[in-house]
Structure formats: C-alpha cells, structure tokens
SERO-4910 file (N, C-alpha, C, O; in steps of 0.05 Angstrom, whole numbers):
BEGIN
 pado doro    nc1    nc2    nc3   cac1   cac2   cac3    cc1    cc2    cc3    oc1    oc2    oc3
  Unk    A   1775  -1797   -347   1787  -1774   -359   1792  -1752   -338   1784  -1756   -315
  Unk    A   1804  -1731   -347   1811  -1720   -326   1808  -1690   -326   1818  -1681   -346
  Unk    A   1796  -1665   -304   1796  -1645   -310   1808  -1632   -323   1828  -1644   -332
  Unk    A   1808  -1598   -335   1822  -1591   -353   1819  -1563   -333   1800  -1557   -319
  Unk    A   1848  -1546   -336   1850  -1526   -322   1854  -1500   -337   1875  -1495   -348
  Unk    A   1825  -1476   -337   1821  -1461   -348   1847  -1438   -353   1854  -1424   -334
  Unk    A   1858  -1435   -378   1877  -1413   -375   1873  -1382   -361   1886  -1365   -349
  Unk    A   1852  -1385   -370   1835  -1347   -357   1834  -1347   -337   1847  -1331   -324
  Unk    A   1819  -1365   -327   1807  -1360   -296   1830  -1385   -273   1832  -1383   -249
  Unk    A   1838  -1398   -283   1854  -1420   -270   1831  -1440   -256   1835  -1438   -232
  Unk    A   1816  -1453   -258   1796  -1459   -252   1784  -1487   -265   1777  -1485   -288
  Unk    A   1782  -1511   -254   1789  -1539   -266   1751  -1528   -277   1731  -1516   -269
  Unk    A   1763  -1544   -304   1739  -1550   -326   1727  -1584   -333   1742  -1599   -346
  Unk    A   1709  -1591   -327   1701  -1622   -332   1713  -1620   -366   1713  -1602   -383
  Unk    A   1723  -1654   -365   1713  -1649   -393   1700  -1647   -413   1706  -1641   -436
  Unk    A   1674  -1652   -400   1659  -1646   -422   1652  -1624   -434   1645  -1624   -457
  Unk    A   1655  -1604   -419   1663  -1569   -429   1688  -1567   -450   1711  -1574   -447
  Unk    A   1678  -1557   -467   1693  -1557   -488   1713  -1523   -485   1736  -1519   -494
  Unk    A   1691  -1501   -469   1704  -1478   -452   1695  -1477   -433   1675  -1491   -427
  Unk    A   1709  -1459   -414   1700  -1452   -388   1673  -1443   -386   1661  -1427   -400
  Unk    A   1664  -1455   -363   1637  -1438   -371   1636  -1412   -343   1618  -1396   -347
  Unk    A   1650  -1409   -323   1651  -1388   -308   1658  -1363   -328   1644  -1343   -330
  Unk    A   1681  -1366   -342   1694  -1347   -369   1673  -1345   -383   1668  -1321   -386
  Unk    A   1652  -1365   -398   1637  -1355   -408   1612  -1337   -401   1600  -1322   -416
  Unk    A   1609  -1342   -382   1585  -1322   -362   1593  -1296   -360   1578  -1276   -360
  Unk    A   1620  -1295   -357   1638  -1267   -353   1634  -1255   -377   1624  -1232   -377
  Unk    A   1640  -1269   -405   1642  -1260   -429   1614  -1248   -440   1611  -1229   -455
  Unk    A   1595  -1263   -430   1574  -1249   -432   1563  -1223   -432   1570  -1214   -410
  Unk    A   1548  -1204   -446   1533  -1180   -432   1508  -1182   -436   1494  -1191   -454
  Unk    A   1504  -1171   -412   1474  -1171   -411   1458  -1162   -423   1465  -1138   -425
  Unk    A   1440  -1165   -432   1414  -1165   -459   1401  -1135   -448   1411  -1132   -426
  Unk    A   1392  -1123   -452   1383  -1098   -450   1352  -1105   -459   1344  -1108   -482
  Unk    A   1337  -1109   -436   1310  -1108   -443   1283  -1097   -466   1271  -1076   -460
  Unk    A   1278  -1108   -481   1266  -1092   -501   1261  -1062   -496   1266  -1054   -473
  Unk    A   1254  -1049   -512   1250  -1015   -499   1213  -1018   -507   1203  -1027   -527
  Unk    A   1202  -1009   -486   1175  -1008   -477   1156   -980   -495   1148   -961   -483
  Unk    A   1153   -986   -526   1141   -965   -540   1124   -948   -520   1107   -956   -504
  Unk    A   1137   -919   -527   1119   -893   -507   1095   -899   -512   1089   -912   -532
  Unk    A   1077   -890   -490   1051   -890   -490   1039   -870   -503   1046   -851   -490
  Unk    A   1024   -861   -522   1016   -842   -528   1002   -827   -510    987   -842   -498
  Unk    A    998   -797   -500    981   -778   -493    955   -795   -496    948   -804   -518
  Unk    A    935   -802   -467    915   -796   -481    897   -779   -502    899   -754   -503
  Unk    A    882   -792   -516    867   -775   -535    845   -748   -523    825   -761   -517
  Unk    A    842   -740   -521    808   -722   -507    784   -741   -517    788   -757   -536
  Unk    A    763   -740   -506    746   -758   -517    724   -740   -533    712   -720   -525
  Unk    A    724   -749   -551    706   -729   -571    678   -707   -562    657   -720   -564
  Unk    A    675   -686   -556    650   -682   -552    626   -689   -560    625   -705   -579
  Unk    A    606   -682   -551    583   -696   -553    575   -680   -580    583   -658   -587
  Unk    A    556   -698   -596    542   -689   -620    527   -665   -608    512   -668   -589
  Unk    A    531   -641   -621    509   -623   -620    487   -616   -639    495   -621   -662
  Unk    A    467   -609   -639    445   -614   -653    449   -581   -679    465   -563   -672
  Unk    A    440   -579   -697    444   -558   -715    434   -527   -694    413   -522   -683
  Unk    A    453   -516   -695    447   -485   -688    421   -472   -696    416   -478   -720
  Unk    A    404   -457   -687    377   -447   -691    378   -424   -699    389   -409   -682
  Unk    A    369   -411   -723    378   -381   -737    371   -365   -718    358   -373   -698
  Unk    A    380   -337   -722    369   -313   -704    334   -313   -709    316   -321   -694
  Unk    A    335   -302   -730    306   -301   -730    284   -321   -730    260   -320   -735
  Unk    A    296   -338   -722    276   -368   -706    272   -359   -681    250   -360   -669
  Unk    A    300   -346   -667    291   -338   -638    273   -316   -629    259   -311   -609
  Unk    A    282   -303   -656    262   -277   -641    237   -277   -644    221   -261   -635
  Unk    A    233   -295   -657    202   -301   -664    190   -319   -644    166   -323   -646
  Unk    A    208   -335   -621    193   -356   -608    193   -335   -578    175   -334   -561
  Unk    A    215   -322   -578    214   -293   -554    190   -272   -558    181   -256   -541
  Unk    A    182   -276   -589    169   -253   -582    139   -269   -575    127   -262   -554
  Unk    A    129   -289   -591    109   -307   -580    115   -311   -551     95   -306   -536
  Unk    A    133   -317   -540    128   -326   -505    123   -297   -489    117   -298   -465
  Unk    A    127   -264   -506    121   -251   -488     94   -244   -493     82   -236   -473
  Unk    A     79   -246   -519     59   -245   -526     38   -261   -511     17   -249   -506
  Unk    A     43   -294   -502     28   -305   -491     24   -301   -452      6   -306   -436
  Unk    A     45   -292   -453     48   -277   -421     30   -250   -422     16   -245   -402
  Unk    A     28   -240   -435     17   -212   -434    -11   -224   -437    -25   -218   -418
  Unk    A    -21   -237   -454    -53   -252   -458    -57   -270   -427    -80   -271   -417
  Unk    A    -35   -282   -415    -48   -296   -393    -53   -285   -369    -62   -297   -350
  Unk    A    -44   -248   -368    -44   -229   -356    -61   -220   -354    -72   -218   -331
  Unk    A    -69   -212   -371   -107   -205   -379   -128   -217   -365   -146   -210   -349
  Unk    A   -119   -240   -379   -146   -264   -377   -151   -275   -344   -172   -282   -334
  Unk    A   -119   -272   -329   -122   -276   -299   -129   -248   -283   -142   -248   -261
  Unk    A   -121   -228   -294   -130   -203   -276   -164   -201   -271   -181   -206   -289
  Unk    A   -172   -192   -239   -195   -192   -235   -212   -166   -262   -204   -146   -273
  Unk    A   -241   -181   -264   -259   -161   -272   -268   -131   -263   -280   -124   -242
  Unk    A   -264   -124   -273   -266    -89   -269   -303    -80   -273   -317    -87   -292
  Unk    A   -309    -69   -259   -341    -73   -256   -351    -52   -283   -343    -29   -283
  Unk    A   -367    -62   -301   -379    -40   -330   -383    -13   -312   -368      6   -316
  Unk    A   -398    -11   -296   -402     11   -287   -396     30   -267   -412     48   -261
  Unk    A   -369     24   -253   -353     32   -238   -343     57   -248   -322     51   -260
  Unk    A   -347     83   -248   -331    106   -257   -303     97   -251   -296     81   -233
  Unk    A   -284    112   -274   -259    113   -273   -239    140   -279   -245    155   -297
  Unk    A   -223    143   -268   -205    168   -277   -200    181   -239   -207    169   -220
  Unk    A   -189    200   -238   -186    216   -211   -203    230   -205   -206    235   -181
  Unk    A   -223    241   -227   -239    261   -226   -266    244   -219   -286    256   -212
  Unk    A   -265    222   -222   -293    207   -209   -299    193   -175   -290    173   -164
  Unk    A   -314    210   -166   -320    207   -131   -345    194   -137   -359    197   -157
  Unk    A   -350    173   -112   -364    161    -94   -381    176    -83   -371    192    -67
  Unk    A   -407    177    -87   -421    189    -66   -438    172    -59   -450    154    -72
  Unk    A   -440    182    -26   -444    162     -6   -470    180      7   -468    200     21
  Unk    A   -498    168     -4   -518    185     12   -524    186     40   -530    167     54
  Unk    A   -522    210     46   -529    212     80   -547    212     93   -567    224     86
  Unk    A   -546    197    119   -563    199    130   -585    212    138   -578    233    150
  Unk    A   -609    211    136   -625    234    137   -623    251    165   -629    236    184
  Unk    A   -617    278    173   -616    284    201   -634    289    220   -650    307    212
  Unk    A   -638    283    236   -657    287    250   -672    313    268   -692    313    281
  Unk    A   -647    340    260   -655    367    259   -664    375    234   -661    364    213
  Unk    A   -680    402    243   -692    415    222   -677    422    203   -657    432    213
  Unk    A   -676    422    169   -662    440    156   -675    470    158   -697    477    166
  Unk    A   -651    489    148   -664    518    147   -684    519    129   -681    505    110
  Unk    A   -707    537    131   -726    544    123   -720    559     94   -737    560     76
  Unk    A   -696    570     94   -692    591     63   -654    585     65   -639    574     82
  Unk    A   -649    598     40   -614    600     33   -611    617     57   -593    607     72
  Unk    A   -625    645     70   -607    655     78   -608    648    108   -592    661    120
  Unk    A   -618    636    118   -608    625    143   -585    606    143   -581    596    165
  Unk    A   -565    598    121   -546    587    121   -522    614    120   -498    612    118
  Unk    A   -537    636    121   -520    662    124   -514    668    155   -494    679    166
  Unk    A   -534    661    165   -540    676    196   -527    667    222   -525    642    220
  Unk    A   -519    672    241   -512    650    259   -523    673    285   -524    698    282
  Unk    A   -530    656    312   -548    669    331   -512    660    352   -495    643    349
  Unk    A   -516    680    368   -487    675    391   -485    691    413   -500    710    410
  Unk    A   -475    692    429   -475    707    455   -502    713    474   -514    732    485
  Unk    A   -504    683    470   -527    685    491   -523    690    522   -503    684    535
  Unk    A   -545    700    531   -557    711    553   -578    717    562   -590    738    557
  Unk    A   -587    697    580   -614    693    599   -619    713    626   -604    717    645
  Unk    A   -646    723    620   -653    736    643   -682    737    645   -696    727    627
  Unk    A   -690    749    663   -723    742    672   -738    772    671   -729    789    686
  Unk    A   -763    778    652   -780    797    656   -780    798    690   -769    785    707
  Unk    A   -802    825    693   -824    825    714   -836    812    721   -839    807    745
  Unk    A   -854    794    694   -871    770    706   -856    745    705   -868    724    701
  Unk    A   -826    744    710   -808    719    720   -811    694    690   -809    669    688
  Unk    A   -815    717    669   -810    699    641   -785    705    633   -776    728    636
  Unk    A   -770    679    620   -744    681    609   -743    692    588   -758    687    570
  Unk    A   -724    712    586   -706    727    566   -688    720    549   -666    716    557
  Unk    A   -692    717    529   -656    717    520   -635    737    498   -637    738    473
  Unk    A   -620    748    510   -608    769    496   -586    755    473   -573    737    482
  Unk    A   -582    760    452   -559    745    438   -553    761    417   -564    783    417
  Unk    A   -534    754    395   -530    779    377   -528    761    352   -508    746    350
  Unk    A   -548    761    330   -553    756    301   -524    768    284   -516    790    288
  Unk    A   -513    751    268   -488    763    251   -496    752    212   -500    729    206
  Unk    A   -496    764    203   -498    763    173   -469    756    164   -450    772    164
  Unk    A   -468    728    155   -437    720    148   -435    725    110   -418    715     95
  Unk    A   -456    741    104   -458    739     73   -449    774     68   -446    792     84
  Unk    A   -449    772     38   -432    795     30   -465    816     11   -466    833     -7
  Unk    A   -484    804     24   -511    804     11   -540    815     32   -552    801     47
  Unk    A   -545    841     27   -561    854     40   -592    847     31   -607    847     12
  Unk    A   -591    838     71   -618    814     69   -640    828     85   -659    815     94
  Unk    A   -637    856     87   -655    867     89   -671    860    111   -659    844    125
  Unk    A   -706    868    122   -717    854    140   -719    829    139   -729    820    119
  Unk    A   -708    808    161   -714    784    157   -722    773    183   -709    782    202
  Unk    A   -743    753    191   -743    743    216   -746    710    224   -746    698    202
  Unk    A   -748    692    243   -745    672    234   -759    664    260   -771    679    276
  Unk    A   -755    634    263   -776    619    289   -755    603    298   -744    594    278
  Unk    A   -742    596    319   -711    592    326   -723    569    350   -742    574    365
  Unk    A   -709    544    349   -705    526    366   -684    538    385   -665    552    378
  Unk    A   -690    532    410   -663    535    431   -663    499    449   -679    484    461
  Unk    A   -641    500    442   -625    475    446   -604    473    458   -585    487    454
  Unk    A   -605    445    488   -584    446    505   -559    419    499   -564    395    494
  Unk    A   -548    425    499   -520    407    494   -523    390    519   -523    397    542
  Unk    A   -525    367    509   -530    346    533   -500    329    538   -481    326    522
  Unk    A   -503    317    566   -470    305    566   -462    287    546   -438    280    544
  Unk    A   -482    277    527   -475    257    512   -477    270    482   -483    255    465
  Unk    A   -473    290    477   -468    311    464   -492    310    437   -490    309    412
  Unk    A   -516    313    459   -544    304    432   -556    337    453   -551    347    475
  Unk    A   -571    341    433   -590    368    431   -611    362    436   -621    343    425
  Unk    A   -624    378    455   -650    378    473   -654    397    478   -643    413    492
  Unk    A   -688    397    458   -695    424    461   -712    427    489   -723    411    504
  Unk    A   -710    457    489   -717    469    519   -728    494    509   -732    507    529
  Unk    A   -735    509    486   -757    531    485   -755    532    453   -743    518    437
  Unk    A   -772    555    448   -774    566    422   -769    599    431   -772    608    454
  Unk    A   -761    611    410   -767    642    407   -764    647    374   -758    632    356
  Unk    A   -769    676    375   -779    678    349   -766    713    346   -763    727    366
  Unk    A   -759    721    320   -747    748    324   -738    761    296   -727    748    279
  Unk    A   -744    789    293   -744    807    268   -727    826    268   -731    844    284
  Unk    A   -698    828    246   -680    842    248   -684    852    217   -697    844    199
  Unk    A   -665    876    221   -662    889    188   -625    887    180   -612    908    182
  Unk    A   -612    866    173   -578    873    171   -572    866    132   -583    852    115
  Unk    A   -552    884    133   -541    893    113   -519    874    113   -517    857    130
  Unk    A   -501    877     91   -478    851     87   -461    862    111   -458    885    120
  Unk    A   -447    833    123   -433    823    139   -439    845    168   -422    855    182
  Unk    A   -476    847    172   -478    858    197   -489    849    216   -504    830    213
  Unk    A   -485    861    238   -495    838    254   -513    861    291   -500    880    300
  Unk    A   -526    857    298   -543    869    313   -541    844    339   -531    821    341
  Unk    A   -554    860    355   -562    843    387   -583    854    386   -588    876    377
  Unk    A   -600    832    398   -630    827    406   -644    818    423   -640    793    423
  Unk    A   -662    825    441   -674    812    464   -703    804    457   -719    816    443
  Unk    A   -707    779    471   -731    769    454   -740    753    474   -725    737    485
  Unk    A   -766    753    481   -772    726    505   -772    699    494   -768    691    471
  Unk    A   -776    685    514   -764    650    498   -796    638    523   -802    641    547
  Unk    A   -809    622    493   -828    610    506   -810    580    510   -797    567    493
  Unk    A   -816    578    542   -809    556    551   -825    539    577   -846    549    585
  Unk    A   -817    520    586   -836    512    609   -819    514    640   -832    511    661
  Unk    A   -785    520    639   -770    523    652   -766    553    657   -766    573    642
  Unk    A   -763    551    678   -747    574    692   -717    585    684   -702    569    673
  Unk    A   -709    610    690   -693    608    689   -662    598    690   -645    595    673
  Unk    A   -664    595    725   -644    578    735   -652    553    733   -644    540    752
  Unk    A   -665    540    717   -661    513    706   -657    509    684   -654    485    676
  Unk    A   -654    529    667   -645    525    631   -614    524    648   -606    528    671
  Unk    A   -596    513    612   -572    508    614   -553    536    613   -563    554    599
  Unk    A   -530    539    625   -516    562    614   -509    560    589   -507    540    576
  Unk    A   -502    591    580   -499    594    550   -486    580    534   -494    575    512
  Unk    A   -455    570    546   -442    542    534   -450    531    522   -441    524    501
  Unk    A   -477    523    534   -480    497    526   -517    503    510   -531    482    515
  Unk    A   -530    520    499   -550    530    490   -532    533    452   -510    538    444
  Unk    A   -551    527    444   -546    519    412   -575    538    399   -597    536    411
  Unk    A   -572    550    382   -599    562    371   -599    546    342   -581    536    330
  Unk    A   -632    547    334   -628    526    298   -653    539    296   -673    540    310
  Unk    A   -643    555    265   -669    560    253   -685    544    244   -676    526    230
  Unk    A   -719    545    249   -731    520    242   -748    535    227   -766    519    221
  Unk    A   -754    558    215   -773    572    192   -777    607    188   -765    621    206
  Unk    A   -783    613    180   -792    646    182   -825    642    183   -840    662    184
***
C-alpha cells in the first residue's frame, strides 16, 4: 500500500494513520496543569493552658504573711540585748578610776585654793624659803584657813617628787588672794631644789 499525502501539512502519512499525526500534535493544546489548592496561613499554635487566676484577696493575704514572717525571722536572728544594760541617751557608763596615788584634799575648800608664783630663797641660817601667793577661786568667804602643803618637783618623765613640806595660815575673803612667805622643811638646799616651773604645791591636810 502506499503512503498518503497530508492536505495541511503536505507531509506523506503511512497508512495506517487514519490522520496526520504531525497535524494532530499541532491541533493539540496543552493541558494546563492542575491548579495547586493555596496553602492556608499557618495557624498560631494555641497557647499554653493557664492555670485559674488567684483572687486579690488571696494575694494580699499571702504578702501580708511573707512580710509578717520576715519581720519574726528578724527578731529571732538579731543579737541579744543584755537585761541589764541601761538604755536611752541619758544612760552613761561609769568607769571606776583608778585609785591615785596623791593625796586627796583634806576639806571642800582646798578644791577652792590654788598656791602659784613661787619663789625660793634662803634665811640667815641658809634655810629655804618660799614666797608664793594663795588665790581663793570661790565666791565664798573662807575666812582663817591654813593647811600642810606637799612641794613637788616635776620630773622629766612628768611624775612628782616630793622634795619638802611647808605649812601656812591665811585669812581671804571671796575670790582673794594674798602672798606669803613661809620656810619649807626640806633636806636640800637651795640651789638644788627645782626652779619654780617645775615645783607643784598639793594640799595634804589642815
């Protein structure tokens, strides 16, 4: 048998083609691929279960317990405070002193008196003198008074050493004050006692 020659395309056809099949490929259109359903947005993913909300007045009752138990563990850790420790501003410490090893005064009013301006000099019979002047620091007329007086040298190490006694009777009125010469039992000479600087007088009695 014998080919067959396509009218369309001019183009020999077997026979066993009943049409062209180049024409038919032509005649064809192409299929349009399914359409690809949109994807939906993902979803959000659900939050997490939360547990029931806790009333107000549940809270303020577990706030006020936790400040309550802070204030108790406050207490209980702060150091002990001694029973008999005075307290307040108005309570002082007293600290007993040492006992001194000078004489106290003999009466109140030798805490009035003070001995000063001393000055050494020598009788006739080459005994020491000492001139000085008694002052009444009180506002209180003390009338005759007399007393028995340490004389005391200021040593380099700033300790008192005695070096005579004298003894002496004045009459002063408030805030008066007199000079007095008085011999000084001692075992030193003159020019071997200390100068006046350094001579300290301490009443040791009447």
């Amino acid at each position: 048998m014998f080919n067959w020659i396509c009218p369309k395309c001019g183009k020999e056809v077997p026979p066993s083609y009943s049409e062209c099949p180049n024409c038919a490929a032509k005649d064809q259109t192409p299929t349009e691929p399914a359409a690809t359903p949109a994807q939906a947005p993902p979803r959000p993913a659900p939050p997490g279960r939360r547990g029931p909300a806790l009333p107000v007045w549940l809270v303020s009752v577990l706030i006020a317990v936790a400040l309550i138990g802070a204030g108790a563990a406050f207490l209980l850790l702060r150091p002990a405070k001694p029973a008999d420790a005075p307290s307040g501003p108005a309570a002082v410490l007293e600290t007993p002193s040492a006992p001194s090893s000078a004489a106290a005064p003999a009466s109140a009013v030798a805490k009035s008196l003070e001995l000063t301006g001393f000055r050494l000099t020598e009788d006739s019979k080459q005994r020491a003198v000492l001139q000085f002047v008694v002052v009444n620091h009180s506002a209180a007329d003390l009338g005759d008074i007399g007393a028995k007086v340490n004389l005391n040298a200021l040593t380099t190490q700033q300790k008192l050493q005695l070096v005579g006694t004298f003894a002496f009777r004045a009459t002063l009125g408030p805030y008066e004050s007199k000079e007095l010469k008085v011999p000084v039992d001692t075992k030193l000479r003159v020019y071997e006692l200390p100068d006046w600087q350094f001579l300290r007088a301490e009443i040791a009695g009447q």
